[in-house]
Each structure stands twice: as C-alpha cells, then as structure tokens.
N, C-alpha and C positions, 0 to 999 in steps of 0.2 A: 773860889777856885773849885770847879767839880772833878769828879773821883775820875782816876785814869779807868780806862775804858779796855779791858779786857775780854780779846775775840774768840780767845782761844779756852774753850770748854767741856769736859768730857765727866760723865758719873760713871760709876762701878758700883755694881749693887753686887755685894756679896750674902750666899743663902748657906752660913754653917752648918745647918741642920738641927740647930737647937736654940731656945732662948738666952739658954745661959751662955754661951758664946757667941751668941749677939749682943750679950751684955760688955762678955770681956773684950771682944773688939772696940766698941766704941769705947770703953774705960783706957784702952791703952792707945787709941785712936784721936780723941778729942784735945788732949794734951799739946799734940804735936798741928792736930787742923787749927787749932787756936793762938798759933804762934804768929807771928809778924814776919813774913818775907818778904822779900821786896816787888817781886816779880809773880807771883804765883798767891792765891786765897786758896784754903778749901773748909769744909765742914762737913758734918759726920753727924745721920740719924737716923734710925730706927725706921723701917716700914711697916706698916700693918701683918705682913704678913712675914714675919720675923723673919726680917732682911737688915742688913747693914748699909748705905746706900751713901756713899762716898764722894762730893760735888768737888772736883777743881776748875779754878778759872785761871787763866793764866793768861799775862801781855804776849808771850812769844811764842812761837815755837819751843825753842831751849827751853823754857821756863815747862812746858807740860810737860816734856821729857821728862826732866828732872823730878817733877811732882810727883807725876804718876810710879817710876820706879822707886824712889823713895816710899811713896805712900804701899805701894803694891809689894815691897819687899817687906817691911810693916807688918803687912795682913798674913803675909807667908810664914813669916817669924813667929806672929802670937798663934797663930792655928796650927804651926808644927811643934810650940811649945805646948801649948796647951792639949794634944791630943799626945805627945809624948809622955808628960803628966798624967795623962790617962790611961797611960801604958796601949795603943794602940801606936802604930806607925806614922810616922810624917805624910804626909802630901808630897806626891812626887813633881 
C-alpha cells in the first residue's frame, strides 16, 4: 500500500534576526512538526543563512488551514515570548 498522496503544500521561512532564536524556534517547533496527524505532515530546519524554514503538506484544503495557523500561531507565541524575556516589545 503506498503513502496517501498529499497536494496541498506551502513552506514559511522565518528570519528572527539571530541564531539564537533560530535555535529556540526550532526547539519549540520540532516537537509539535514530529507529531502524527492524520491529515496534514510538516517539518522544521534550519537554513544557511539563519532562517527557520517551515514545510507542510497537507491531503486538503481544511487540513493546511489548520496547519498553517496552528503552526504560524507557534512562531508568534515563541518570538513574542521570547523577546518579552528580553524585555523588548512583542511583534505586533
């Protein structure tokens, strides 16, 4: 039996402006891309040029909806945390 066939595909390359949270991203990132859903894969790696770079595939429609603002509310979360931490201001 071969693997269902997923047409629906979109990356996000995010550029925090530093290593180190290109680090934390993918740390709080990988967890969640390496989970099992039914409808939707993604995975989470690093670019050359210290980027974040974000791949979903997904059966449907619904299903990249879903992924993407799940995944994109994520990235919002850790980088308003994490510059909060820093005592700098959120991302609006």
């Amino acid at each position: 039996m071969s693997a269902p066939v997923e047409p629906w595909t979109a990356t996000v390359t995010v550029r925090p402006g530093s290593k180190a949270l290109v680090a934390m991203l993918e740390r709080a990132l990988r967890p969640e891309a390496e989970r099992e859903v039914p409808r939707a894969r993604s995975a989470v790696r690093r670019t050359a040029d210290d980027a974040l770079e974000l791949e979903i595939r997904a059966r449907d429609s619904g299903a990249m909806r879903a992924a993407l603002n799940t995944h994109l509310g994520w990235i919002q979360l850790s980088l308003a945390t994490a510059r909060s931490a820093a005592g700098s201001s959120p991302p609006t």
